[in-house]
N, C-alpha and C positions, 0 to 999 in steps of 0.2 A: 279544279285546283286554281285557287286565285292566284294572281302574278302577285309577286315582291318586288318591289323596287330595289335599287341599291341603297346600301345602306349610308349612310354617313361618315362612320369610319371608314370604311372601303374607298367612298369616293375621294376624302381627305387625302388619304395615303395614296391613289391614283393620281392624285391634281400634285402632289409633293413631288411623286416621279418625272410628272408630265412637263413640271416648270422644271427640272434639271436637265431635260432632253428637249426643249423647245427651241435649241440651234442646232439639231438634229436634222437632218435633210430626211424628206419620205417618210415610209412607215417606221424610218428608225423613232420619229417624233409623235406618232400618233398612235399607235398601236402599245397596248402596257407591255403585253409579254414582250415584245423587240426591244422596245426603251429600258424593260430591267435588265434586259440580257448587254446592252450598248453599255447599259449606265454600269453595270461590274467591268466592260471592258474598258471605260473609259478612266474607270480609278483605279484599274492594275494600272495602266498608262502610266496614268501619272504618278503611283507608287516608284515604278519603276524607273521614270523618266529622270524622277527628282534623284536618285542617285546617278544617273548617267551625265545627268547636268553638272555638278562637282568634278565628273571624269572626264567631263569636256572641255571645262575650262582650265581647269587643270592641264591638260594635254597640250592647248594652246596657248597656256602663257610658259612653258615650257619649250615649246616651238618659238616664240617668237622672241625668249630672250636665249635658246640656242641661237637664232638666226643671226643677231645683233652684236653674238660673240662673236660669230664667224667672218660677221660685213666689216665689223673693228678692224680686227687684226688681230685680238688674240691670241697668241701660239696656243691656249686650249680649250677643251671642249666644253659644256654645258656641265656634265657628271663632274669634271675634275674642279671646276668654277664654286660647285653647290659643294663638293667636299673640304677645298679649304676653307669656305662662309662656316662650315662649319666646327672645322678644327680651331679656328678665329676666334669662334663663340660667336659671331656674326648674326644676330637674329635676324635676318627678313627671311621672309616665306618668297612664296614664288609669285601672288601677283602685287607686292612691292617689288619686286625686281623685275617682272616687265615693265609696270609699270615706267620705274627707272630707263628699262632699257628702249619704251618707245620714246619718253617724253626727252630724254636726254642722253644719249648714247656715249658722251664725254664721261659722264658721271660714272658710268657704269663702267667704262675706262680707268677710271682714277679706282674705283673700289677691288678693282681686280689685278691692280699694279699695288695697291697696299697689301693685298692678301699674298700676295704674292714674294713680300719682302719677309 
């Protein structure tokens, strides 16, 4: 039986893989079958990731302009702050108001003694 080379299509499609796992360490980057197997784990990742990334910053700029309520002085909290901005009709989101509350912490004084009247 005479040997077959690889095919063209085949090698194509191996070289496509190859260059999306070639900052792969080991046989993760050399080997097809590992690299298809890396290369599904690596785009659940980042399916995954990219909603966690929204939840993260989210998290923290929620943290950090609770923090800045409480360094003030404000008699309240983070939850009570974001309820009357919104009974107010107050549109900012959360990170113009950390935003606010890193770059100018006076500011964010003055907003929360108007909300408050």
């Amino acid at each position: 039986m005479t040997r077959i080379k690889w095919g063209y299509i085949a090698r194509r499609r191996r070289k496509k893989i190859s260059l999306f796992a070639s900052s792969f360490r080991g046989a993760h980057s050399r080997l097809t079958r590992t690299i298809t197997q890396q290369r599904i784990r690596a785009l659940v990742s980042a399916h995954r990731d990219r909603d966690r990334k929204k939840r993260d910053f989210r998290l923290l700029w929620i943290t950090g302009i609770n923090a800045v309520i409480l360094g003030v002085g404000v008699s309240y909290s983070y939850s009570i702050l974001i309820h009357n901005l919104y009974k107010k009709q107050l549109l900012l989101n959360h990170k113009i108001l950390a935003q606010i509350a890193i770059s100018s912490r006076n500011c964010l004084y003055m907003i929360s003694n108007e909300i408050r009247k």
